[in-house]
Structures are given as C-alpha cells and as structure tokens.
Residue frames as qw, qx, qy, qz and C-alpha x, y, z in Angstrom:
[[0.106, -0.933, 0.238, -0.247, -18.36, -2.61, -7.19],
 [0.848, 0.068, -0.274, 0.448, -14.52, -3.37, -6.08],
 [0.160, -0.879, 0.405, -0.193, -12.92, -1.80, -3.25],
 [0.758, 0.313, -0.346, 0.456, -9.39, -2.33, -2.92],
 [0.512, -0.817, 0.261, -0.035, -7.48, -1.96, 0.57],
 [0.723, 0.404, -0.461, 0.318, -3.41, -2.12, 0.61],
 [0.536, -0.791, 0.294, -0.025, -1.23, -2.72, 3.61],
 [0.883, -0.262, 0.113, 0.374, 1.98, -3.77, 4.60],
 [0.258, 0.820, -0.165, 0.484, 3.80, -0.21, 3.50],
 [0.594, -0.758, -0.108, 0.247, 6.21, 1.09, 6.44],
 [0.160, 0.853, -0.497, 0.004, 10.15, 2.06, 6.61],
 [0.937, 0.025, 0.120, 0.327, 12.75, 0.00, 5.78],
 [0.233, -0.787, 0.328, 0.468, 16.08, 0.46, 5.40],
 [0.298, 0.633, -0.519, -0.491, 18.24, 0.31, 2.24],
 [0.265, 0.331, -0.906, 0.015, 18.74, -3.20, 0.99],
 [0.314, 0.106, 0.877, -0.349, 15.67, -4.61, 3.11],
 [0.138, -0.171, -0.922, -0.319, 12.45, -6.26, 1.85],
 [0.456, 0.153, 0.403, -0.779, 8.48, -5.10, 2.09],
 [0.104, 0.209, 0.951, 0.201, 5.76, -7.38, 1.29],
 [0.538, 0.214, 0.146, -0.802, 2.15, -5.30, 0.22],
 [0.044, 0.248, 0.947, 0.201, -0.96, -6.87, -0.19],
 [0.427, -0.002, -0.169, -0.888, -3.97, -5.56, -1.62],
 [0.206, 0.180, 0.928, -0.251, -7.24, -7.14, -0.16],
 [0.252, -0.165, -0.521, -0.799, -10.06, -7.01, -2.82],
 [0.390, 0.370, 0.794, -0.284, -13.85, -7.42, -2.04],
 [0.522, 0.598, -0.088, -0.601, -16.04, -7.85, -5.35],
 [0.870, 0.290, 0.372, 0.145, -15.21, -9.54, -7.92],
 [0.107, -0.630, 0.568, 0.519, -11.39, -9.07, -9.82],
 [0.615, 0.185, 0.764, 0.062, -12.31, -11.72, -11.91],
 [0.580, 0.783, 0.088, -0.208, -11.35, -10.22, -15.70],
 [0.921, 0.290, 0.038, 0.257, -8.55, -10.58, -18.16],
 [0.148, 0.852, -0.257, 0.431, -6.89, -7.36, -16.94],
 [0.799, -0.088, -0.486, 0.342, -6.10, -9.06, -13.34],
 [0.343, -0.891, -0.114, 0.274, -4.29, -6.49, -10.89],
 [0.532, 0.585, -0.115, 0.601, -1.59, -3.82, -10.92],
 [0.533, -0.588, -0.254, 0.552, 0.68, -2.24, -8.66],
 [0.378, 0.784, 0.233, 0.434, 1.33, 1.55, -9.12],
 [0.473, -0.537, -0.272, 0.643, 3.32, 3.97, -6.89],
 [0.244, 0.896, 0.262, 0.262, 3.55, 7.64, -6.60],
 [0.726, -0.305, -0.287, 0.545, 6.55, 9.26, -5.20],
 [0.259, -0.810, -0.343, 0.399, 6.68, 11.63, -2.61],
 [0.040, 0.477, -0.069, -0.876, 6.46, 15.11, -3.90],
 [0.034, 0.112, 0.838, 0.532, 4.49, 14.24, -6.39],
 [0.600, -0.121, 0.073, -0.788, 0.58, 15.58, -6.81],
 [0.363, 0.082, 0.897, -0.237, -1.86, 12.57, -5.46],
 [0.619, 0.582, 0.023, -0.527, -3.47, 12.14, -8.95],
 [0.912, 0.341, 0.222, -0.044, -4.40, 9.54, -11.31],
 [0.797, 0.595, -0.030, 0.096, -1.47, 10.72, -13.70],
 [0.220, -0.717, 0.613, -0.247, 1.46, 10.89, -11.12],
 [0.711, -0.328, 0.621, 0.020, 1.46, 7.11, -10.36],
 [0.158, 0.607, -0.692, -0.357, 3.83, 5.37, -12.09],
 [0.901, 0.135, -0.313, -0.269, 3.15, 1.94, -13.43],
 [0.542, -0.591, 0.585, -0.123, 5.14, -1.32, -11.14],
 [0.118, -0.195, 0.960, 0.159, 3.81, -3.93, -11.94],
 [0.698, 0.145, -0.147, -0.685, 0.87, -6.21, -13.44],
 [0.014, -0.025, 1.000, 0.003, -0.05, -9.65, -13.44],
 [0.445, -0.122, -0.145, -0.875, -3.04, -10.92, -15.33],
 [0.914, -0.012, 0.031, -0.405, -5.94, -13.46, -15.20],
 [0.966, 0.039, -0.182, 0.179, -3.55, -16.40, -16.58],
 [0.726, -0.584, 0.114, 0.343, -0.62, -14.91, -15.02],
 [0.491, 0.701, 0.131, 0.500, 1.12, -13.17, -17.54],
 [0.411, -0.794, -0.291, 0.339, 3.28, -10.75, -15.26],
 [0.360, 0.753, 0.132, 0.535, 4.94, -7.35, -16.20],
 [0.446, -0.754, -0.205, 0.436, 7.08, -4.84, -14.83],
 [0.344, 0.938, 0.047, 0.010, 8.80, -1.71, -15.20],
 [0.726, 0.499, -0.403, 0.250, 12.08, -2.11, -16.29],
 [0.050, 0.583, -0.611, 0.533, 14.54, -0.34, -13.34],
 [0.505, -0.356, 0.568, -0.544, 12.34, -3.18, -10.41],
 [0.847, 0.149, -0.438, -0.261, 11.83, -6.45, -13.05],
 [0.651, 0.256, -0.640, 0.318, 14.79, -8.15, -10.71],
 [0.027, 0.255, -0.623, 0.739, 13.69, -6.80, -7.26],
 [0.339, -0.030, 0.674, -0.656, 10.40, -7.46, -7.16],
 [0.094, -0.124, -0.962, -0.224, 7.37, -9.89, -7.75],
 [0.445, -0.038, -0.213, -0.869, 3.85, -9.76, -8.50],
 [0.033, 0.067, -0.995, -0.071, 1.57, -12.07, -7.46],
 [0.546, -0.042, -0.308, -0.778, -2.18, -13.04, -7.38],
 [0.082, 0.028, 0.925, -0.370, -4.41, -15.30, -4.86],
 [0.468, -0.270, -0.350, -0.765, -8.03, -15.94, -6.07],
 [0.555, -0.389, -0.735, 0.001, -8.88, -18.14, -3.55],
 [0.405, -0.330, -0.292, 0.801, -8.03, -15.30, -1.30],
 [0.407, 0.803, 0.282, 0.331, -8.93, -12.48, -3.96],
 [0.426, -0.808, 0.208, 0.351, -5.69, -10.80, -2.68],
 [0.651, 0.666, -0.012, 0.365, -2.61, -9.36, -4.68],
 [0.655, -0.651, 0.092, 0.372, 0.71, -9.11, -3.06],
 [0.397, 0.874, -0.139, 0.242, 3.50, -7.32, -4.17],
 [0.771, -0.567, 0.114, 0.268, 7.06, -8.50, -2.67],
 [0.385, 0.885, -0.120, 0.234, 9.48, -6.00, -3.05],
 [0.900, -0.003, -0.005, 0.435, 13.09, -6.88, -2.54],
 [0.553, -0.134, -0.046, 0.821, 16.61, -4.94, -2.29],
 [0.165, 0.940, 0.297, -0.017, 14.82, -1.52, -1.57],
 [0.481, 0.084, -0.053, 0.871, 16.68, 1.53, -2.61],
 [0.034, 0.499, 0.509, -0.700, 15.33, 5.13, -1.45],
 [0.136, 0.156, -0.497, -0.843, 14.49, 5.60, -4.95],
 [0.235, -0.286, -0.898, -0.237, 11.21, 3.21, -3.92],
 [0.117, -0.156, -0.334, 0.922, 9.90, 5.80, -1.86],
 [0.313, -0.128, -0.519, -0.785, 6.11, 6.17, -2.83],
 [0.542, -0.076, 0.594, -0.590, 2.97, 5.54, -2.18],
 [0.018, 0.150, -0.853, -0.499, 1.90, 2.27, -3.77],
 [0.504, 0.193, 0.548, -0.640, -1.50, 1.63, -4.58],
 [0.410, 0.073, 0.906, 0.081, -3.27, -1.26, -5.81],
 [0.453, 0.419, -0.336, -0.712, -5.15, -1.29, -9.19],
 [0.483, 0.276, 0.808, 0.193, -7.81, -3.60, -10.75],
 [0.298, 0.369, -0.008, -0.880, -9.88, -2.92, -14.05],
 [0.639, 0.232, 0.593, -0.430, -13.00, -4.28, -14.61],
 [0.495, 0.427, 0.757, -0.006, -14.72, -6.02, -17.57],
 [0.177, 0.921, 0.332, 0.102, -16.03, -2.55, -18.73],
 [0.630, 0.469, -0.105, 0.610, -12.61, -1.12, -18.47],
 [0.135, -0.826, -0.017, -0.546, -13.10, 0.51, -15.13],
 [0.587, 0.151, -0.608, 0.513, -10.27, 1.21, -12.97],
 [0.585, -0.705, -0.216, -0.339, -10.38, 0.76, -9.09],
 [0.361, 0.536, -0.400, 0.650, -7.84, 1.94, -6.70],
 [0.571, -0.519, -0.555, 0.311, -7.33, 1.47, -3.22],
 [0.332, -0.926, -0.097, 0.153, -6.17, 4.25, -0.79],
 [0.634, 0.514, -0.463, 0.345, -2.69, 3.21, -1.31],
 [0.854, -0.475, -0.034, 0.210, 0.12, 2.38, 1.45],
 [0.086, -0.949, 0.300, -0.033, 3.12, 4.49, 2.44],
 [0.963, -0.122, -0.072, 0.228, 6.62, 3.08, 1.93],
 [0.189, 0.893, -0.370, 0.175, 10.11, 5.00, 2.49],
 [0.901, 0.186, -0.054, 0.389, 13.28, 3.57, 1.99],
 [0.016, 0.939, -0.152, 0.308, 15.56, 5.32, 4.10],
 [0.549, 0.124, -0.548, 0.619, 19.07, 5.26, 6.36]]
C-alpha cells in the first residue's frame, strides 16, 4: 500500500514561484516513477478532470505538458521517497488543485489528497 501526502500549495501572485512536494510512504519503487496532475477550479473532483503536469520516471526520464515544459520541473528523491514539483512564473491559468500520482508494479494508481494553489492579483 502507498499513501501519498502533497503540500506546499498556497497563493501566490502572478509571476511568483511554488514548490510542492509529495511525501510517499510504501514503496514507489517501479518503472512508472511519479506524476503530477492538477484539476482546476470548477472542475468536478474526479479521476477524469485532472489534467496531466508532469512525470518523471524510475531512471529519470521526465515529461510534461506542453503550455508548463519551460516553467516548471519535476523531480524525484528516493532517499527521501519524496517528489517535488517546482513551479515557476505562475500565471492564474495554474489555478488547481495538484495532486500527486504514483502507479504501482500492477498498474495501480495512488493519489494523494492533493494541495490547493491559486495564482492570483
């Protein structure tokens, strides 16, 4: 079993900088690695509302979705078993909740609570 806790969501203003980090306990330890996902606000709080962020597997292989490839960074701490997410020139279009994603061996995905962020003036 893998439970996944994110913090470090809050408000920011345009143009500033949040760092989330997703603290695993269990074992992440597969070829899939983690993912960030966000959902944004008005959106239903369901599996197929969150948008894909980012990814970054086992050997480090990291992905993103196209419009945040230049703002933000994925990253990955096994000695920690933590996944951070450092997100850069927000715009209010980052608005969302983001929540942290592993999936196991057996292809089963585990999701934290997620963590509020709004990008506002």
């Amino acid at each position: 079993q893998v439970q996944l806790v994110e913090s470090g969501g809050g408000l920011v203003h345009p143009g500033g900088s949040l760092r989330l980090s997703c603290a695993a306990s269990g074992s992440i330890f597969s070829p899939y690695g983690m993912a960030w996902f966000r959902q944004l606000a008005g959106d239903e709080r369901d599996f197929v509302e969150r948008d894909f962020v980012a990814h970054i597997t086992e050997s480090g292989d990291t992905n993103y979705v196209d419009p945040v490839k230049d703002q933000f960074t994925i990253s990955i701490n096994k000695a920690r078993n933590t996944a951070s997410l450092q997100m850069n020139n927000l715009e209010p279009e980052d608005s969302a909740i983001y929540y942290c994603n592993h999936q196991n061996q057996d292809s089963h995905d585990y999701w934290g609570q997620g963590t509020q962020v709004t990008v506002s003036s």
